[in-house]
N, C-alpha and C positions, 0 to 999 in steps of 0.2 A: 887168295889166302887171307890178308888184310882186311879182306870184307868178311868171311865168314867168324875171322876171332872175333871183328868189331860185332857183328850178330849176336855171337857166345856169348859175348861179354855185356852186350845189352839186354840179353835175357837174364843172365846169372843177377844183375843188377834189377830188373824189374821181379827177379823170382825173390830177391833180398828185402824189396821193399813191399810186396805184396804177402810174402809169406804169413809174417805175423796176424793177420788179417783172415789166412785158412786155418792155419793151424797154429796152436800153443804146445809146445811141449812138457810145460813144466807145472802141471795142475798136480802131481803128486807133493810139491813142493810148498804148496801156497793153499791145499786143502787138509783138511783134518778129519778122517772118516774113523769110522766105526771099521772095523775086520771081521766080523763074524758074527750071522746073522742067529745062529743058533744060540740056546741057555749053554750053560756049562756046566751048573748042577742044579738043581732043583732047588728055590727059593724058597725061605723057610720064613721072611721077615711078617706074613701075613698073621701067624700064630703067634709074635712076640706081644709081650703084655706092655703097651708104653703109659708111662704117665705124662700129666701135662706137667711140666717146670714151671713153679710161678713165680712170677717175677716181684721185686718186692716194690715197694713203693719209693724208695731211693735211685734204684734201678729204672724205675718208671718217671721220676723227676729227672734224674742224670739224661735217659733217650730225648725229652721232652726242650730241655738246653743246649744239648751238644749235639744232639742226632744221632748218637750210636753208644750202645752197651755191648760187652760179655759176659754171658754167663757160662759159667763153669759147671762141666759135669754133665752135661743136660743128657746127653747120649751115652748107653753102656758100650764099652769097648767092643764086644761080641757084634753088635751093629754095626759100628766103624767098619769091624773087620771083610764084614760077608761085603758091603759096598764096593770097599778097596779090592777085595778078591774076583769081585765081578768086573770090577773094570780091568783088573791085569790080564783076566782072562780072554776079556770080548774086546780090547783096544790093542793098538801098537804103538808104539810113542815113535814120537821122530827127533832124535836126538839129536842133528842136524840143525834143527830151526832156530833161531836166534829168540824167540817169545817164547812159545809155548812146543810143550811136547807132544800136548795133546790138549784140544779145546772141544768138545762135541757136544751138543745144545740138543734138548729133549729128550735126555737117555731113558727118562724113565716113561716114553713112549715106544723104547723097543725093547727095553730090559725090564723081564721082571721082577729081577731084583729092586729095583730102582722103583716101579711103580709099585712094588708091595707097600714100600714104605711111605711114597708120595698118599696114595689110598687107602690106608691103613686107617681101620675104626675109629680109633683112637685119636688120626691128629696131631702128633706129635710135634710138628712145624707150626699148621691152623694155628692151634691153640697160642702160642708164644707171640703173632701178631697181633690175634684178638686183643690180649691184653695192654697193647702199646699202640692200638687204631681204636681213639673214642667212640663210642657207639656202633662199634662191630657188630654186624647181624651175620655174619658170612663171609666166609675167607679163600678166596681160588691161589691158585698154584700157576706161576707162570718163570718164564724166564730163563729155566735154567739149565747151567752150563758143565758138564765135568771138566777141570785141566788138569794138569800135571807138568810141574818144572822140574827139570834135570840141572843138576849144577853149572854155575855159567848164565841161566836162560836167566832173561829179564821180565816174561809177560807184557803186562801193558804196558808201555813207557809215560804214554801222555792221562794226563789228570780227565777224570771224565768222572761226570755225575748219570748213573742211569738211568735211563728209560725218559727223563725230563730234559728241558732247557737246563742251564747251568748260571744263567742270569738270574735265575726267580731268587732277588735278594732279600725279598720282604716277608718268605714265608717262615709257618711254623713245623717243625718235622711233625706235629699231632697232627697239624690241619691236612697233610699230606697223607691219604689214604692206602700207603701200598708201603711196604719194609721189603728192603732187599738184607739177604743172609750169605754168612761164608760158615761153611761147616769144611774144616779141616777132615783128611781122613787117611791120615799118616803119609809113611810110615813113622814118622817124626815126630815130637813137637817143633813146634816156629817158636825162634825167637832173634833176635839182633844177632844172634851168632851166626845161626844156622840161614835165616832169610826167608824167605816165599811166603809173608803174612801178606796183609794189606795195608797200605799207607793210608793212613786213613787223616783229614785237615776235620777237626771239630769244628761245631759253627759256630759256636765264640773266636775262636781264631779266625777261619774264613771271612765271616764280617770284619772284622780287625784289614783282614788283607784289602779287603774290597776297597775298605776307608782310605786305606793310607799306601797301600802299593797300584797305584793302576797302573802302573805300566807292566805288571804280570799280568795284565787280560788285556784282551783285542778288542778292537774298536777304540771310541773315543769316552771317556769320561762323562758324566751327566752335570747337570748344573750346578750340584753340590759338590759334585769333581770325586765321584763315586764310578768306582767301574761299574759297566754294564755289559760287557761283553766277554766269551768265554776265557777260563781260565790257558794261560798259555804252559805248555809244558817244560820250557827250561826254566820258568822260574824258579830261582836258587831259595828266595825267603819261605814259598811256598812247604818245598821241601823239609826246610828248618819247624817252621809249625805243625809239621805231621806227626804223625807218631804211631810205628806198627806194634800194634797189642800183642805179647805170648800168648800162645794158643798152647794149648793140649789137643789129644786126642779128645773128643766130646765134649770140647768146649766147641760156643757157636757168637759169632760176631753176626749184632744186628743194628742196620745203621740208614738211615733215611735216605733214601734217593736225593737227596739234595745235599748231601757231601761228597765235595768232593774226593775221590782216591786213587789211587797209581798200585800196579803191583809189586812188592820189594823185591828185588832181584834175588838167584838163589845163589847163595854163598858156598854151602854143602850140603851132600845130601841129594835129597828130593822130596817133593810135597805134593799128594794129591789132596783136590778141594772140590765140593758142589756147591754151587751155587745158585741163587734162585731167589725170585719176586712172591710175594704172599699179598695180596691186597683184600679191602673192601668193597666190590663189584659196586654197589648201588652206591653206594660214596665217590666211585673212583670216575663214572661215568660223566658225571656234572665237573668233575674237578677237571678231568684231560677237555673237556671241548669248552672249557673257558682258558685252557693253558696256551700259549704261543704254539705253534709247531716247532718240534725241535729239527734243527739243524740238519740231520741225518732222512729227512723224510721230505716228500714233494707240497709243499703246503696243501696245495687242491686236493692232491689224496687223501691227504690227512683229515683235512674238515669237510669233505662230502664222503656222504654214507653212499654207501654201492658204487664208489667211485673205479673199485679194481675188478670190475665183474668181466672185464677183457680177459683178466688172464686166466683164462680156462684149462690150463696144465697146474695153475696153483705152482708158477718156479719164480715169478718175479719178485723178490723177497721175501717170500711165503713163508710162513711161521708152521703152519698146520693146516691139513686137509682132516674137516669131518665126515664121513662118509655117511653117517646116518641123518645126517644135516643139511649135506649134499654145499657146503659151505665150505672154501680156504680163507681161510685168516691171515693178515700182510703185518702182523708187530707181535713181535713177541712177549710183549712186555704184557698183554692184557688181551681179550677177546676183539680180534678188527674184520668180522665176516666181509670181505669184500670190501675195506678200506684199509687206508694205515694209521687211521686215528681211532678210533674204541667205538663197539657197537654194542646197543642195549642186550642181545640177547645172548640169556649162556651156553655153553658152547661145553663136551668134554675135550676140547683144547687146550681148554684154562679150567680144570677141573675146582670143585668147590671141594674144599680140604679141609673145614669149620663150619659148623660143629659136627659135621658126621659128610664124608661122601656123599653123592646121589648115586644110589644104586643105579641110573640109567646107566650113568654118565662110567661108571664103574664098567659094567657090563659090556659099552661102547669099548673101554680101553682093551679089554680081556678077551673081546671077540674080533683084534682086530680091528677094528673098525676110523683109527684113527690113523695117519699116514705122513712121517715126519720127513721133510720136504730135506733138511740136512742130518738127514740117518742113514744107513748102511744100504734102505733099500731104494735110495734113490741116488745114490754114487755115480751110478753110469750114466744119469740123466746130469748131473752137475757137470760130468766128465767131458759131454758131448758139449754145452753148453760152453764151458770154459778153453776146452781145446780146441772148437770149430769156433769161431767168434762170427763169422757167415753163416750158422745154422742160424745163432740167435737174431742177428740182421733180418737174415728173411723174416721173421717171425712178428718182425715190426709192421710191416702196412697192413697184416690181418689186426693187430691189437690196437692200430686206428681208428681200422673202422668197426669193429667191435664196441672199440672206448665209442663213438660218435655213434653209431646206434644207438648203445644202453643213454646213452644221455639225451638224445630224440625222443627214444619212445616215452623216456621219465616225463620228460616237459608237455608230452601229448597227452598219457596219461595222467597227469596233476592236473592239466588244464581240462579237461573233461569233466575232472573229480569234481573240481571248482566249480564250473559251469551249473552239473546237479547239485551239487550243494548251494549256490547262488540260488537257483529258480526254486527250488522246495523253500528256502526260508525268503526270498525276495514276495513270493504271492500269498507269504501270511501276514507281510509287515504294508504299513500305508504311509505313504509320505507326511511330514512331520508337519504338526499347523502350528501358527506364531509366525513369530518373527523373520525363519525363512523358508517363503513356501516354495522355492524353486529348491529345495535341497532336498535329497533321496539320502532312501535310508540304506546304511549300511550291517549288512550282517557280520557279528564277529564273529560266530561260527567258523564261517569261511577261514580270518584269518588266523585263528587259532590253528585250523585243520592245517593251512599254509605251511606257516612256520614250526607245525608238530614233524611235519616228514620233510622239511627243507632245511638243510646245516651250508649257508653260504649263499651270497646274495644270490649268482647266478642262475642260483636253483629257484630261489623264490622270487626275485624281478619279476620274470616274463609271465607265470601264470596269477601274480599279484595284478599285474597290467588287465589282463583278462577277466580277473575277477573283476575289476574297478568297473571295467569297460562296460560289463553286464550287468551295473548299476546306473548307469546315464537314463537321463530322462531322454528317451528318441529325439522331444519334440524341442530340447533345448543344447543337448550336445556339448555339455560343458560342466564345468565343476567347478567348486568355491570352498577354498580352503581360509582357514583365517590365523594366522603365528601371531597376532599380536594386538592388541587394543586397536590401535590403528588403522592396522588392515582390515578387524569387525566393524568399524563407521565406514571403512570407505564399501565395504559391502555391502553395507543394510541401503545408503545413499543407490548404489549402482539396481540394488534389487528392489527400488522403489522407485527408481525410475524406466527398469523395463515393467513391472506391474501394469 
């Protein structure tokens, strides 16, 4: 009898410690879905007449200083309303949750109420970036989130700056090609009574903080005893220098990714908000792959392109799957086909919203054709996912050796490319006369071609070696480099005496 409890009882114990590892039971608790995949009624925001709001030149000096404005009014209430109506309709709140009641990202990829107005002729969002991103050619649509707080909830607690590092101290919110937005959309106004605006730290104070408080940010101080590392969330002075704006209905807060801000907790009431990135695609490409990787992202993925072509289900932080593109996207903040750091080519993932839609791109959303990886129809996949924690295990040595093929065949493939590119331009050029005739020449073709499809050294070392390699003179097997006065005597001396 002694033995079989000690058996029972070493099972019950190995089933206690193993379990959490089969299954999860609490993915209702800790997800935020969509409930119904159906319209409710038939969207009507495609025939509304919008105008652009413009913004004055005070307004545009104020963004330009502090990082963030409101303007007032910009939305007719009738708007507000059909928004708010569709989300009470197609959402369930969880009233339960200590943050949010509801947080659900990409709505206007399955509602379309929400993409009438994302796609809409007119532009009503576009246009309001354009004018506060210098030399705007073109405005995509990324980012964005619906929530809703219930009295009590807090939303985000800790200070975070979007889509970027939170260290970048030295920039300008202009030079910064991408505006994140808060569009209230009742049933309320926000204000210090009521609660649920945004906390928002201007950047004249943030720098202020940077200067003189480092001990609210992590890491250590830099040599002028300046913080450089992120902001920490209890800090109390922080707080003190914030300050959440009243909103109305149709007013809209716009404020540079490089402020920081927290969500004010809701006092009473309740408040729903969307919110959402607007940038300049051909501005923003050059800016993110000279920026650090932020914090939340794997470096390597972030700075090589076709780095996530493993995840062939499009679930491993997947922003969006295009189906006409045959492409998933890993950030949401900006178009990343098969990386998590930003890819040249547009995508209607990240729809162009200024000056006018791409009727492709249009067409693509209307026909289905785009597929939101954290939307209503992909629930039971996040379900399996989060409650089996061993499905996604397994799942691991296939996207090893997937990652380690795709990155095989790349270095096979560049190194071939290289190769013909070497021999077409190596048998028009002739070794250099003068001064050193054991020196071959070098084609930049080549290294232009190199470094045009290679983002990080690993990618470009190895088929750089090769190219080099396919320059040697057979008959000498060597090369002569020269960094400095110095080192040009000692080789002119050394290449006159093997002469």
């Amino acid at each position: 009898m002694d033995v079989k409890l000690g058996l029972l009882a070493l099972l019950g114990l190995l089933s206690a410690l193993l379990l959490p590892a089969v299954f999860k039971p609490d993915f209702e608790a800790v997800d935020h879905d969509h409930v119904r995949l159906d319209p409710c009624k038939e969207a009507t925001l495609k025939n509304y007449k919008f105008s652009c709001a413009k913004i004055s030149e005070e307004s545009r000096g104020l963004f330009s200083k502090e990082g963030v404005v409101v303007l007032r009014e910009v939305f007719d209430p009738e708007v507000i309303e059909e928004l708010a109506a569709e989300v009470k309709c197609r959402m369930r709140p969880k009233t339960t949750a200590e943050d949010w009641a509801l947080s659900a990202q990409n709505v206007w990829m399955d509602s379309e109420v929400f993409a009438q107005l994302v796609l809409h002729k007119d532009s009503p969002l576009g246009c309001l970036a354009a004018q506060l991103i210098p030399n705007a050619s073109a405005i995509r649509y990324a980012h964005e989130t619906v929530t809703l707080l219930q009295e009590g909830q807090n939303g985000s607690t800790d200070w975070s700056t979007d889509a970027i590092p939170s260290n970048l101290r030295d920039e300008d919110p202009e030079d910064v090609p991408l505006i994140r937005f808060f569009l209230p959309l009742g049933p309320q106004n926000l204000s210090n009574i009521t609660g649920g605006s945004l906390k928002i730290i201007p950047l004249s104070a943030y720098t202020k903080l940077r200067n003189f408080f480092p001990p609210c940010f992590e890491g250590r101080a830099d040599a002028e005893m300046k913080a450089t590392g992120e902001l920490k969330g209890d800090c109390m002075v922080a707080h003190q220098l914030a300050f959440a704006p009243q909103l109305a209905m149709g007013d809209i807060l716009l404020y540079s990714p490089l402020i920081p801000h927290v969500t004010q907790q809701m006092l009473t009431g309740s408040r729903l908000a969307l919110q959402g990135s607007l940038y300049e695609p051909n501005l923003l490409v050059p800016w993110v792959r000279d920026m650090p990787p932020p914090k939340y992202v794997d470096p390597v993925r972030f700075n090589i392109q076709g780095s996530m072509r493993y995840d062939i289900f499009c679930l491993e932080q997947a922003a969006c799957w295009d189906r006409e593109a045959q492409q998933c996207h890993h950030n949401v903040n900006w178009q990343s086909a098969a990386t998590q750091g930003i890819s040249e080519e547009p995508t209607a993932c990240f729809p162009q919203v200024y000056p006018h839609p791409v009727e492709s791109e249009v067409a693509t959303r209307f026909s289905n054709g785009l597929w939101n990886p954290m939307g209503p129809s992909a629930v039971r996949s996040r379900w399996i996912l989060y409650s089996f924690p061993v499905v996604k295990a397994s799942m691991a040595p296939m996207h090893v050796l997937l990652d380690w093929w795709h990155r095989t065949t790349d270095l096979i493939l560049l190194g071939i490319a290289t190769t013909t590119i070497n021999n077409d331009c190596h048998t028009g050029m002739k070794a250099p006369e003068g001064r050193y005739k054991h020196a071959q020449p070098v084609c930049f073709e080549v290294m232009r071609e190199l470094i045009k499809g290679a983002h990080g050294t690993q990618h470009l070392v190895p088929p750089l070696l090769v190219s080099l390699s396919m320059l040697e003179n057979d008959a000498l097997q060597y090369y002569q480099f020269h960094i400095s006065a110095k080192s040009e005597e000692k080789g002119k001396d050394r290449s006159e005496g093997r002469g």
